[in-house]
C-alpha positions as CSV (number, residue, x, y, z in Angstrom):
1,X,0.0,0.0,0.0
2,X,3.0,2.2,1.3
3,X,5.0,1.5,-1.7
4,X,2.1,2.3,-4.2
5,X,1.8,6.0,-2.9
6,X,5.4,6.2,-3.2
7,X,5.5,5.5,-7.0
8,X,2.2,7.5,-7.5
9,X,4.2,10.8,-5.7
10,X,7.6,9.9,-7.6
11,X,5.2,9.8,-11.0
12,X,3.7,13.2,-10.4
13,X,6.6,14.8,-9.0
14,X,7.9,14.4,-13.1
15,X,5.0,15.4,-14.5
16,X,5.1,18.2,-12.1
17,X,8.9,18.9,-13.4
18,X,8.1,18.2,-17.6
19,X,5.3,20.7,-17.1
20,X,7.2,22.7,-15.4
21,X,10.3,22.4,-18.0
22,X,7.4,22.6,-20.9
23,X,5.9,26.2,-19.4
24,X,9.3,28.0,-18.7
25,X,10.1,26.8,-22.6
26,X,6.9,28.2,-23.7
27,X,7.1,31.6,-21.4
28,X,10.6,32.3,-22.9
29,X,9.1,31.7,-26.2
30,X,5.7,34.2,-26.0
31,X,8.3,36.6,-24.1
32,X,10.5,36.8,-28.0
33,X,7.6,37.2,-29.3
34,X,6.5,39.8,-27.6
35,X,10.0,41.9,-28.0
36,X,9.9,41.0,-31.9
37,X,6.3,42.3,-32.0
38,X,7.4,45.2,-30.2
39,X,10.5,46.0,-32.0
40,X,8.5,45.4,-35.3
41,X,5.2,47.9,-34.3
42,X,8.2,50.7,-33.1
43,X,10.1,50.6,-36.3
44,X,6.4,50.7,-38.2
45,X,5.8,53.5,-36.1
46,X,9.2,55.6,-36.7
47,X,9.1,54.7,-40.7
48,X,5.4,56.1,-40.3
49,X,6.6,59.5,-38.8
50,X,9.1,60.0,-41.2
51,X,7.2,59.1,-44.1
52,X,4.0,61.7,-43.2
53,X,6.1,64.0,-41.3
């Protein structure tokens, strides 16, 4: 019985880690998104102003 809940805690404890692993991975991917999006809407904006200015 002991060694059952043992397993069962050792088994989630990895999932626990691979989603872990799995949302830093995806965090770090939205966040260079975010900055190339960023980058991408300023230098619109600048070619913008000095296109109409």
């Amino acid at each position: 019985m002991a060694q059952t809940s043992i397993i069962k805690l050792k088994t989630s404890d990895l999932l626990d880690r691979k989603i872990l692993c799995y949302l830093r991975e995806r965090s770090e991917f939205v966040s260079s998104l975010l900055v190339i999006h960023a980058w991408s809407i300023i230098v619109l904006a600048m070619m913008s102003f000095f296109l109409f200015s």
